[in-house]
C-alpha positions as CSV (number, residue, x, y, z in Angstrom):
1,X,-8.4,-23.0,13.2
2,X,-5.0,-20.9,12.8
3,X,-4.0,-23.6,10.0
4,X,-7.3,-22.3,8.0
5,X,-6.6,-18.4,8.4
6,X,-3.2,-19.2,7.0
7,X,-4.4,-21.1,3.8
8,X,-7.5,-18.5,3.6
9,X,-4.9,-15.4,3.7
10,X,-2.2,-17.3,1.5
11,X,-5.2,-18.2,-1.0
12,X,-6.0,-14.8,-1.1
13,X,-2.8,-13.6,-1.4
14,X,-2.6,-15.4,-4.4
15,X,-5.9,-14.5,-6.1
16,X,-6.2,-10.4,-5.3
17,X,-1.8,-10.1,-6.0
18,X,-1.7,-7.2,-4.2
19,X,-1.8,-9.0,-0.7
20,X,1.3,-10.6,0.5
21,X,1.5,-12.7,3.9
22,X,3.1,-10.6,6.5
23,X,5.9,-11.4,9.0
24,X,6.0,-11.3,12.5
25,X,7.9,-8.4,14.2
26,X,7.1,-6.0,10.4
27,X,7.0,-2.4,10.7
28,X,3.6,-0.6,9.8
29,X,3.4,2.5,8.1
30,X,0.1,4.5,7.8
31,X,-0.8,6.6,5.0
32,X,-4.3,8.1,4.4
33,X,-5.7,9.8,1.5
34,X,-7.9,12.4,0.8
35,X,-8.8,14.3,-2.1
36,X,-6.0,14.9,-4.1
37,X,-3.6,13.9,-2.2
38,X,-1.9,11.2,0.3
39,X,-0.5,11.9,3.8
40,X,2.7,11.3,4.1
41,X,3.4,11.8,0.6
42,X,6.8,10.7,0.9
43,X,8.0,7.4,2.6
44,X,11.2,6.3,3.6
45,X,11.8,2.2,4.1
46,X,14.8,0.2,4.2
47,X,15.7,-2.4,1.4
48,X,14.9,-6.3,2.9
49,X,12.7,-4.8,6.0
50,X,9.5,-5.9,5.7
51,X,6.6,-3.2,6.1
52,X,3.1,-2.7,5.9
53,X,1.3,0.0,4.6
54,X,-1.7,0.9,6.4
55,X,-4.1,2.9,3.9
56,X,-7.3,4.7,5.2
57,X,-9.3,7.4,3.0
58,X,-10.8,10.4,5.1
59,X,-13.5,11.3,1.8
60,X,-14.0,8.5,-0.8
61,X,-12.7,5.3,-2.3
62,X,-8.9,5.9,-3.8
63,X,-7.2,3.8,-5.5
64,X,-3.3,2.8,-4.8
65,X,-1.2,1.2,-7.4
66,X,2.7,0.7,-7.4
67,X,3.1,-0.1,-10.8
68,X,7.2,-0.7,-10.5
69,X,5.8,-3.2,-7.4
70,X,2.8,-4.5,-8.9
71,X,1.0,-3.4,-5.9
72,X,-2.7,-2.3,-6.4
73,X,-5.3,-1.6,-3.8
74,X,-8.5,0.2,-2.8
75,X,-9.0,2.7,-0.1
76,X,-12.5,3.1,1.1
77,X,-13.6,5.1,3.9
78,X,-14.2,3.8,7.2
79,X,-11.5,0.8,6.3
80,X,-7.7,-0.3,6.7
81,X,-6.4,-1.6,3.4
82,X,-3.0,-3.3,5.0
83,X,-0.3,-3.9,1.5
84,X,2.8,-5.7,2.6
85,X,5.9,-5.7,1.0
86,X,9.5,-6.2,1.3
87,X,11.7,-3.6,-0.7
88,X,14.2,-5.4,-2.2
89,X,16.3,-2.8,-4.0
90,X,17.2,1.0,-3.1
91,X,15.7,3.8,-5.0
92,X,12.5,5.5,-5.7
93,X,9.6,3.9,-6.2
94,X,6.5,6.4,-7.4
95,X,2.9,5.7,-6.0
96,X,-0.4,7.0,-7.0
97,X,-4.7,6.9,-7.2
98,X,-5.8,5.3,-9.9
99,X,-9.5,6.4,-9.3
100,X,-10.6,9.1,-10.3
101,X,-11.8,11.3,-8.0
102,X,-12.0,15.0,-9.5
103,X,-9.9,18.2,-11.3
104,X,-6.6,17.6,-9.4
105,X,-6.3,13.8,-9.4
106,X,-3.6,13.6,-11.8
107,X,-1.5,14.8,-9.4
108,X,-2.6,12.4,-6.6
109,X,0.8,10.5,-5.7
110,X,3.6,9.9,-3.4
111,X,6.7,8.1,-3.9
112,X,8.8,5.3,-1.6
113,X,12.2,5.9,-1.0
114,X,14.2,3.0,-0.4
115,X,17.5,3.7,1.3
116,X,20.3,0.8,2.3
């Protein structure tokens, strides 16, 4: 029964792309959106700690792409989206909706900030 959920979640991992298989032991983060904006809007994570983002929408379906990441993933109300990842470099990394949702979505966004 485990062996299936493995090959189920790596399958898809592999179709969606924006899910990842997630380590034992990985840190969570959660960040929910709302209209116009996310909460936290800034995230700090360490390069080569794994971590997984816990998105939850208080109003409406968001969207949540990474482009530098090619992460992308949608929000809806009344649901954890879980994104894993791994940072593998320091920097910033810039987040943002990518659905629409009103005057004042353009400056939906948040950014990661990978430190050493």
């Amino acid at each position: 029964m485990i062996q299936r959920r493995v090959f189920l979640l790596a399958a898809m991992a592999t179709a969606a792309g924006t899910v990842r298989l997630v380590q034992a032991g990985t840190n969570e983060v959660r960040i929910s959106a709302k209209k116009f904006e996310f909460n936290p809007a800034e995230v700090r994570l360490k390069v080569g700690q794994p971590v997984v983002l816990v998105l939850t929408s208080e109003d409406r379906i968001h969207g949540f792409k990474v482009p530098d990441l090619g992460l992308r993933a949608e929000i809806v109300p009344g649901q954890e989206t879980r994104v894993a990842l791994t940072p593998d470099k320091t920097g910033q990394i810039v987040f943002f909706c990518d659905v629409f949702c009103g005057d004042g979505h353009e400056e939906m966004g948040g950014t990661l900030i990978v430190e050493a």
